[in-house]
Structure formats: C-alpha cells, structure tokens
ROZA-681464 format. One line per 3 residues: number of its first residue (from 0); their letters; for each residue x, y, z of C-alpha. Coordinates in nm, 2 decimals, padded with zeros to 4 digits, always signed. Layout:
<pts>
NUM> A> X,Y,Z | ...
</pts>
This chain:
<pts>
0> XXX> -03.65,-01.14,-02.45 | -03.45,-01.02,-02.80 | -03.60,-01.25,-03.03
3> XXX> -03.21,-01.36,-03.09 | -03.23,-01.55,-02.81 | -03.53,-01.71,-02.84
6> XXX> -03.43,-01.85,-03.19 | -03.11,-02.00,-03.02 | -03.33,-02.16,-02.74
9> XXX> -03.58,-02.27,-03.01 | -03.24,-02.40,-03.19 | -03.15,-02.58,-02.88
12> XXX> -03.49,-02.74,-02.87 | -03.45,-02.87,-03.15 | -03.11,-03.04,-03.21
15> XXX> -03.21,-03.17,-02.82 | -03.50,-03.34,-02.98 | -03.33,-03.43,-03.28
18> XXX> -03.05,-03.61,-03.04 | -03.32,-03.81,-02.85 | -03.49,-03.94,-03.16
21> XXX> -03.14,-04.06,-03.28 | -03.00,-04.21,-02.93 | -03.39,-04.35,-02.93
24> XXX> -03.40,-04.49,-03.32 | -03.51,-04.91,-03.25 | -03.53,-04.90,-02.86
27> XXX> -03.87,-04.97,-02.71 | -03.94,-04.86,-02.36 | -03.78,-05.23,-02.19
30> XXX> -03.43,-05.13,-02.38 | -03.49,-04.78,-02.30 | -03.54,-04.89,-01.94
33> XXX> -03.25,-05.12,-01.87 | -02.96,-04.93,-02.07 | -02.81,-04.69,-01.77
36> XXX> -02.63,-04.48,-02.12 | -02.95,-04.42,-02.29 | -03.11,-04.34,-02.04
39> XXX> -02.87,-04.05,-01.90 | -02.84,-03.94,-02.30 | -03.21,-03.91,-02.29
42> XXX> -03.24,-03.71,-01.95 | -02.95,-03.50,-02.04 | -03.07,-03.35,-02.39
45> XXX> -03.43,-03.34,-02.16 | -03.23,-03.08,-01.92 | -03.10,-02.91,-02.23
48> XXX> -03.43,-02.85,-02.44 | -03.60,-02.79,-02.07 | -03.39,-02.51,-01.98
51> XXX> -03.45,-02.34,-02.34 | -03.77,-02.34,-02.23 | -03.73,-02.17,-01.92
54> XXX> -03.52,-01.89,-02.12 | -03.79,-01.86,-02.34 | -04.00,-01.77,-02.07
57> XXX> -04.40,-01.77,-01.99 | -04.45,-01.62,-02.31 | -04.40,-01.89,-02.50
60> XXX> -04.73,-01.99,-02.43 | -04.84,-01.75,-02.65 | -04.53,-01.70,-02.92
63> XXX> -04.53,-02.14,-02.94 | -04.86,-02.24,-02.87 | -04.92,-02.63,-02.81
66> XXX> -04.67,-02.79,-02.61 | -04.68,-02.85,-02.22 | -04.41,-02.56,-02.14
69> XXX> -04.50,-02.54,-01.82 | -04.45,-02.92,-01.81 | -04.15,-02.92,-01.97
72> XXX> -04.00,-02.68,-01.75 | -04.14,-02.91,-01.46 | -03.92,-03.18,-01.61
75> XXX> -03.59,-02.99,-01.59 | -03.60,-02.97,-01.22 | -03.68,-03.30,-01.17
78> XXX> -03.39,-03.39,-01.36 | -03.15,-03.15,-01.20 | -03.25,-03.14,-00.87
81> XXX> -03.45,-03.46,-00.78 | -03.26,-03.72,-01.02 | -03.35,-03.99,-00.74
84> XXX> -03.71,-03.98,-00.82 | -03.67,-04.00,-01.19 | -03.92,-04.21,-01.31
87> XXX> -03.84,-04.39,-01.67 | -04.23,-04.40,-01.76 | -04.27,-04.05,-01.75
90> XXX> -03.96,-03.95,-01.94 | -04.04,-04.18,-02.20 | -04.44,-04.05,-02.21
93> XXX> -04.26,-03.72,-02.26 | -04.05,-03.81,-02.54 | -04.33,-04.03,-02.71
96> XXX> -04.61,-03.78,-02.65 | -04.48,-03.40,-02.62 | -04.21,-03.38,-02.82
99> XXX> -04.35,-03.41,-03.11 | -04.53,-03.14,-03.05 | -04.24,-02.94,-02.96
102> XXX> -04.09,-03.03,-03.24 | -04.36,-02.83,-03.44 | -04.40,-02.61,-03.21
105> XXX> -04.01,-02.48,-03.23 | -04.00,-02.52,-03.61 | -04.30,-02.34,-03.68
108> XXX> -04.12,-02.03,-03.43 | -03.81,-02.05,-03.59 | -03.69,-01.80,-03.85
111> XXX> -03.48,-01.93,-04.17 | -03.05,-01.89,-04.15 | -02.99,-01.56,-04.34
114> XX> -02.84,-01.65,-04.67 | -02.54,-01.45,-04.78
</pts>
C-alpha cells in the first residue's frame, strides 16, 4: 500500500477517535447505553476507523504495533453486517480499552503536514 494511503487511513483513525471521545465527553456506560443517538454516533465513527484498518491491511501489525487490528477489523463487520447482535458492553470496552491504544498507535505512524 503507497504509504499516502496509509496516512489518510491513519488520518481517518484518528479524527474517528477524536469524534467518539467528544460525542463520549461526561456519558458513563448507563447514558451511553440508553441514548439510541450516541450510540449510532459511536458505532458509526467505529465502522469508519474499522474500515481504515482494513485498508491498512495485515501489515499493520507490523508498521502500528499495539492495538487489536485484527479485532478492530472484527468490529466493523459486526457493525455493518450483524447490527442486530450489537452488544453495547463490548463497544464501549472497545472505546474505553483499545482506543487508546490506537490512538498512539496512529499518531506515532503518522507523518507531519508538509509545511509550505
């Protein structure tokens, strides 16, 4: 992969996780739980930064070591394809426990803007 693209997905990644903290600023898991708009916010920008990690591929293991890519991948299809099984808990485990790790994960990959 051109590593253009990977710097847009790792882009994407971030501004996703960026979203969720805001949308998720003051809300404990009960809010989280019983607000239907939140919730679909949260699972939406989860699709997003999910499928940026399927475009970066099974080498992101190895470029953007410490998050569960393979996981987080997972995720996306059970968003998109079995949204009836969605269980709250585990998006919110996600968001509490592997983002962060994303987070520095996708920073530490990506390169400055050129200035100019």
């Amino acid at each position: 992969m051109p590593f253009s693209n990977a710097q847009s997905c790792l882009r994407d990644i971030l501004e996703s996780i960026a979203l969720i903290d805001e949308f998720l600023a003051g809300v404990d898991f009960l809010l989280y739980q019983n607000d239907a708009k939140t919730r679909s916010a949260v699972e939406r920008q989860m699709q997003i930064l999910s499928e940026a990690a399927v475009r970066l591929g099974s080498e992101a293991e190895a470029l953007y070591p410490g998050p569960d890519w393979k996981g987080l991948r997972g995720m996306g299809n059970i968003l998109r394809h079995q949204y009836h099984r969605v269980d709250d808990k585990v998006v919110w485990d996600t968001v509490e426990h592997d983002l962060p790790q994303l987070k520095i994960a996708a920073a530490k990959g990506l390169r400055p803007e050129p200035q100019g």
